[in-house]
C-alpha positions in Angstrom: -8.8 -1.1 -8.7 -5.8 -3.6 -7.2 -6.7 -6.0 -4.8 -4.3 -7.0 -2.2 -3.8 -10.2 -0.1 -0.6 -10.3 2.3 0.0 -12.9 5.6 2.4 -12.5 8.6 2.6 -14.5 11.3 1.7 -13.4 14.8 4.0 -13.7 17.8 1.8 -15.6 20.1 3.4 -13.8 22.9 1.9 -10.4 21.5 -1.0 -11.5 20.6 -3.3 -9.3 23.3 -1.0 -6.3 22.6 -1.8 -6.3 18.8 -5.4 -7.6 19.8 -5.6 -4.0 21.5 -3.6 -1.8 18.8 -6.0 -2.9 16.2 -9.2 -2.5 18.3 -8.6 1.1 17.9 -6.2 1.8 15.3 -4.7 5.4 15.2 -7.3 8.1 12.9 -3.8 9.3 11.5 -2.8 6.0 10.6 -6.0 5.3 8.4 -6.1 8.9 7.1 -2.5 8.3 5.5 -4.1 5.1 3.8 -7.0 6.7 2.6 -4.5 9.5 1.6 -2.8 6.5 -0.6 -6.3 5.1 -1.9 -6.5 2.4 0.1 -9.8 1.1 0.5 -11.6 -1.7 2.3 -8.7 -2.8 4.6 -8.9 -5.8 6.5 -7.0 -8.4 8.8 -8.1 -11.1 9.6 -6.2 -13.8 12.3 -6.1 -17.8 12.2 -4.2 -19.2 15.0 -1.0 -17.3 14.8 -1.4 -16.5 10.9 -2.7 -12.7 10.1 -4.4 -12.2 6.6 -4.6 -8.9 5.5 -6.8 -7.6 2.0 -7.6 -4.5 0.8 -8.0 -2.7 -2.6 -5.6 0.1 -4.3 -7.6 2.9 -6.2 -4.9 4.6 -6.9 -3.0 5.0 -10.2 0.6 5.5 -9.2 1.1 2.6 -6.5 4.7 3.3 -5.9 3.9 6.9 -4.5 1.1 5.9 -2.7 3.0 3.7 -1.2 5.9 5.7 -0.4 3.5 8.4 1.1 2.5 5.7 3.7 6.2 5.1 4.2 7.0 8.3 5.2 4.3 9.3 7.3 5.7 10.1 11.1 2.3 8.3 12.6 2.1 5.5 10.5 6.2 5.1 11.5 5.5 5.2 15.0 2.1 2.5 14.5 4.8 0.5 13.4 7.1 0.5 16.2 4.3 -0.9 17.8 3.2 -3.0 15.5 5.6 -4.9 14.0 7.1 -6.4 17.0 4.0 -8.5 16.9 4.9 -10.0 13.5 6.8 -12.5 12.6 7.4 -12.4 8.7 7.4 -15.6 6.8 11.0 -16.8 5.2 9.5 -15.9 2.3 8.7 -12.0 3.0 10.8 -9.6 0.8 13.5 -8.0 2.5 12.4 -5.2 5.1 9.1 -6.3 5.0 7.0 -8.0 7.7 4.0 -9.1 4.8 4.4 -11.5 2.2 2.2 -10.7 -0.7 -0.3 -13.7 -2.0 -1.2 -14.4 -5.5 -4.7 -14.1 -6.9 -5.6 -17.2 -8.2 -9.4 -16.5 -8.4 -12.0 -14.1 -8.0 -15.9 -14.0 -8.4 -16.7 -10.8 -9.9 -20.2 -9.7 -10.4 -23.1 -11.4 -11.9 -23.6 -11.2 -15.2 -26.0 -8.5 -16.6 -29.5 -9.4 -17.9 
């Protein structure tokens, strides 16, 4: 399993509008990611800064991915949806998320 930290930034003046969108995200749009083994999504929002995790069980990441890509629902989500972002300087080209590095994680407790 990959974990998966990303931020964006939110464009205050769409804030309701993605508010809304993500109060009841699309069943197509998370059947593609479950399609691509995504697991345990989240986004969570600071001010105008969206954090998004979520874990990869997947063992080819680059198909999963592109499967997400070329879904016609998840495409149309993202008309909606990305005018609400704002990516960082940093994002990579074409993309609205910057990925974050892990630089710690508690795993689970020791066994007796």
């Amino acid at each position: 399993m990959k974990r998966i930290a990303q931020t964006t930034r939110l464009v205050p003046e769409r804030r309701e509008e993605y508010l809304a969108l993500h109060s009841a995200v699309w069943p197509a749009v998370e059947a593609a990611l479950h399609v691509a083994q995504i697991r345990n999504y989240s986004i969570f929002l600071h001010g105008d800064t969206l954090f998004a995790y979520y874990e990869y069980h997947g063992e080819d990441w680059d198909a999963d991915l592109a499967t997400i890509k070329a879904d016609p629902e998840t495409q149309r989500w993202w008309t909606f949806t990305d005018p609400c972002q704002e990516p960082w300087p940093d994002a990579p080209p074409g993309s609205r998320w910057t990925d974050l590095p892990e630089i710690w994680h508690l795993g689970e407790p020791p066994r007796s």
